[in-house]
N, C-alpha and C positions, 0 to 999 in steps of 0.2 A: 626443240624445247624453247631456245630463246624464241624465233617466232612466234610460236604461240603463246608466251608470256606478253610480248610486244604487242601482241592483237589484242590483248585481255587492256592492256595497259590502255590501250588507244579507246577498245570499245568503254571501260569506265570515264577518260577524260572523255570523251563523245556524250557519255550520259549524263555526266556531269554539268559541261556545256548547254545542253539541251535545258537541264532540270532548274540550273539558273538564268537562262534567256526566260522559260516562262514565269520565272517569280521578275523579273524585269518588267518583261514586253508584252506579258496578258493579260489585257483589260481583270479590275477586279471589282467584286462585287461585295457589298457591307448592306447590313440589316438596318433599311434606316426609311423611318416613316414618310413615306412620300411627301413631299411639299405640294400647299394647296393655298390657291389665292383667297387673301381671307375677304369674307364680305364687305363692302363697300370701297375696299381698296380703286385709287384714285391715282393718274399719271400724269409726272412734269415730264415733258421733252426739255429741257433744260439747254441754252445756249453755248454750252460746254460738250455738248452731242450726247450725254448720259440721259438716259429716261429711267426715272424715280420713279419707283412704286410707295405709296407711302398714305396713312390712315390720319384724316380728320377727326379733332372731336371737338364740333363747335362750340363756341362759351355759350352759356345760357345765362340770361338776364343782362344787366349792363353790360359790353365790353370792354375790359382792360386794353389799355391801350397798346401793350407789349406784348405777343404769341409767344406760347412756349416752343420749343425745339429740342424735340430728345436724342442723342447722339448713341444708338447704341455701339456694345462693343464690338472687340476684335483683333486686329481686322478681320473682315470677313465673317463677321455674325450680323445678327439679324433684330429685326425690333420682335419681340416676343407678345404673345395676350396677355402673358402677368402684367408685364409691363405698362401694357394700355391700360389694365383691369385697374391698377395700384393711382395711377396719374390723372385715370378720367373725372375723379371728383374734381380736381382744378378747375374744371367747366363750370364750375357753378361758382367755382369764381371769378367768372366773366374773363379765362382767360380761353382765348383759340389753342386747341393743340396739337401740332404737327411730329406723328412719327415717319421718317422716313427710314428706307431702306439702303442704304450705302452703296453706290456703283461697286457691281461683281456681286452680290448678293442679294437673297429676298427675293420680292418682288421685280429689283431693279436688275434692268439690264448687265451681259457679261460681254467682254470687250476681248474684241478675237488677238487684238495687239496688247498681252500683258503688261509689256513695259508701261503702258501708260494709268496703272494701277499705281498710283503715288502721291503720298503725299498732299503736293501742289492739286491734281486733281481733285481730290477730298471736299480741298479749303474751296478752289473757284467752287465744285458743286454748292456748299453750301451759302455761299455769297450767292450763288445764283439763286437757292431757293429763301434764302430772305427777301432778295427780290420779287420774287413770285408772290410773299406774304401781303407785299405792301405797307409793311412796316416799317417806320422810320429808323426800330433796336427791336431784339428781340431780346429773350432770355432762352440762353441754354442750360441743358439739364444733359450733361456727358457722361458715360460710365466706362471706367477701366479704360478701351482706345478711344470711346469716345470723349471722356475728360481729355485725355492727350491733343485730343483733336481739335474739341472748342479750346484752349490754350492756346496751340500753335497756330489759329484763325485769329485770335485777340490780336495778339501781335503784328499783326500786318491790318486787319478789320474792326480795331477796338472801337472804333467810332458806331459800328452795329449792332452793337450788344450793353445791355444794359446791365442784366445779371447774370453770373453763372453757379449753376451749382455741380460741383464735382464730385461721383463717387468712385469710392474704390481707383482714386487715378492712379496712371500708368507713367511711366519715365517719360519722362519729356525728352524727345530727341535731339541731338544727337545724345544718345545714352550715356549719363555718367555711370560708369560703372562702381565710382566709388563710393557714390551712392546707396548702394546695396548692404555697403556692411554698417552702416549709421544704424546704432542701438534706441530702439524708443525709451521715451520717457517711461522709467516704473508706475507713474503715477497713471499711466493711462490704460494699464492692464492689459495690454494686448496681448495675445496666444497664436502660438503657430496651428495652422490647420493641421487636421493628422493625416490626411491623404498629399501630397505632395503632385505637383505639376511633371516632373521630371517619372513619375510612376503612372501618370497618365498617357506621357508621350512612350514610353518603353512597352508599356498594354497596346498602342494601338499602333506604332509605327510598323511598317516591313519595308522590304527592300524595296519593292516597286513605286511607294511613297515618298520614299528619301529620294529615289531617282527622280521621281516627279520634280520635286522639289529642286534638287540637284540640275538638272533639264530647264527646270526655269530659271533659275540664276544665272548656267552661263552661257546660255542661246537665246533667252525671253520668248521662249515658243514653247507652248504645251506638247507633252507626251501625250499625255490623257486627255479626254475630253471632258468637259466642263460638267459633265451629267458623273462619271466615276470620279472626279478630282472632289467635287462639289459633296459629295455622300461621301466621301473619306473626309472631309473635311468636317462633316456633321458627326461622325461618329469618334473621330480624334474630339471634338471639343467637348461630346459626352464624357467622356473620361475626364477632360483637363476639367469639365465644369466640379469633379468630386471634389476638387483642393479648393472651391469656390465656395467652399458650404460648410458651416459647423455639424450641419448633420448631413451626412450622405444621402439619408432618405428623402432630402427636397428636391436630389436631382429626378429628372426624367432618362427616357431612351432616348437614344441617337433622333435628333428630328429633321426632318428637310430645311433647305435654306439656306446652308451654308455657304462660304464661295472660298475656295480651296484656294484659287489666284491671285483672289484679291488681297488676300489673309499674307500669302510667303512674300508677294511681289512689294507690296505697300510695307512691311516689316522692314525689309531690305535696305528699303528706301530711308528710316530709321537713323543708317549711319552712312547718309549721304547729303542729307538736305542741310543746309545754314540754319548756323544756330538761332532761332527765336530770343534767346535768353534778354538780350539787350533792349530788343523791344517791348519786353513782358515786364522789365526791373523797376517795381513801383508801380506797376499797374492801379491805376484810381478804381477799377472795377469790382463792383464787392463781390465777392465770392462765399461757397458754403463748401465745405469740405466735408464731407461723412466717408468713414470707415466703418465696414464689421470689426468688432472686437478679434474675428477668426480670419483677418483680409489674408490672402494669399500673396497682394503686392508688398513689395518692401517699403519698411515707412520711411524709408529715407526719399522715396519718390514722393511720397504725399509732404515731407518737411520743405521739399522745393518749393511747393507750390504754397508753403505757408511764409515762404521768406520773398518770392515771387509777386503774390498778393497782398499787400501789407492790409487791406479794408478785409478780413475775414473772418470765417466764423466754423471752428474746428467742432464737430459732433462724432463721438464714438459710440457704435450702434452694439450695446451690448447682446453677447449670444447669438452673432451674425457673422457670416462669411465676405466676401464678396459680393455677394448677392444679397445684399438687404434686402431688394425689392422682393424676392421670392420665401424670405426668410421672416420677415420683421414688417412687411408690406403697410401695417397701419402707424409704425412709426416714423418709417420711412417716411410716408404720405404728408404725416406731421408737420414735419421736420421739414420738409421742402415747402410747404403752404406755409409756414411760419416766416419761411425766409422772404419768399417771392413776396409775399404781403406784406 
């Protein structure tokens, strides 16, 4: 009788083991609209070894003599068509406009050595590709990590840039955390979204995901491959995109593009890299700051960069997420052709 207890005991841990090695180590698959290169799409080999995939839209009539540069978010997201769709009138105001796609995502090339998903990487790419503009400054237009990002480039590169405008910015790294509990002014109406970030990562995480994740922090080598990381990657940011929106209905489904590596590795890097702050304090650069009245980020992120920037011009985008552009698209549009002009 014992024996045969002890076999039962062993054959359940056996199935046990079995049943969680394949929620670990089996390739998985997510419903997510295949990624497709979009027309006209154009490539930098850039001298940093990243090749950029990334969409022109020529000025028409006189040219400005400053190209715009749009930073999408992330890490690890991608330049969107809203996004072109909302920005391309700028063209006719003689300005050149450059979207690219961020090394490990998009169009642009994935780097078989994660670790060098950082930061520092980011900022050389885009120093590299102002070079490529042949512009003496340019002007950046950054959302959520790409505000983060034209930020922490000023600082070492402020002599490049002429204007920036920030939306929806993201903590400036190294993350103050106590930044977070900083109450906004009543006077500006802000609102919490009703869908929450943390119910978007609870909908789409599993075990295999965390291990990914997990597997890259403390080895810097992929479990998964950049095709299953890259589509979990797309369809976690469908969800997190619902806390990004006053109204859920503006989201879409999971879309291709994502870069799952580029996203945990460069995050990482976060509360690693030297602080910016000192270089940034007083910045002569004028800035434009827009939030959704519904931003998902904390406004004590966005209050840094208003004591960081002292030349600036604070815009709260009523009945908007995160995502003005997809939300408010013609105010938006406004509001940034008011500034840059």
């Amino acid at each position: 009788m014992i024996n045969k207890s002890f076999t039962i005991v062993k054959y359940l841990l056996l199935s046990g083991l079995l049943v969680l090695s394949g929620l670990l180590f089996i390739p998985r698959k997510y419903e997510v609209t295949p990624f497709q290169e979009r027309a006209g799409t154009q490539y930098w080999d850039l001298s940093t070894g990243s090749r950029i995939g990334y969409t022109l839209i020529s000025a028409s009539g006189p040219s400005e003599p400053f190209p715009v540069i749009y930073l999408h978010g992330g890490p690890g997201g991608r330049v969107t068509d809203e996004t072109i769709q909302a920005l391309s009138p700028l063209a006719a105001d003689g300005y050149d406009l450059y979207f690219y796609d961020q090394i490990g995502s998009g169009h642009s090339n994935r780097l078989e050595d994660i670790t060098a998903y950082t930061i520092d990487r980011h900022i050389q790419d885009l120093a590299a590709i102002i070079k490529k503009t042949e512009a003496d400054k340019v002007t950046l237009i950054g959302h959520s990590w790409g505000a983060i990002l034209a930020a922490v480039f000023v600082a070492d590169h402020g002599d490049l840039v002429e204007k920036i405008v920030f939306t929806g910015p993201g903590p400036i790294p190294p993350i103050r955390s106590e930044l977070a509990q900083l109450k906004p002014p009543d006077s500006l109406h802000l609102q919490t979204p009703q869908y929450s970030n943390r119910q978007g990562n609870d909908k789409a995480q599993n075990l295999r995901s965390r291990l990914m994740a997990k597997w890259a922090y403390l080895f810097g080598s992929k479990l998964a491959s950049d095709k299953e990381a890259d589509d979990f990657a797309a369809y976690l940011f469908s969800e997190l995109n619902k806390s990004a929106v006053k109204d859920q209905l503006a989201t879409s489904n999971a879309k291709g593009g994502a870069g799952f590596y580029a996203h945990i590795m460069t995050f990482k890097n976060f509360f690693e890299i030297s602080d910016p702050r000192s270089n940034l304090k007083n910045s002569k650069i004028p800035v434009l700051i827009m939030r959704g009245q519904y931003d998902n980020q904390k406004w004590g992120y966005a209050q840094e960069y208003l004591q960081l920037f002292p030349i600036h011009e604070l815009v709260i985008i009523p009945n908007a997420g995160h995502f003005i552009d997809v939300e408010r698209p013609e105010v938006y549009l406004t509001e940034i052709r008011d500034f840059i002009n």
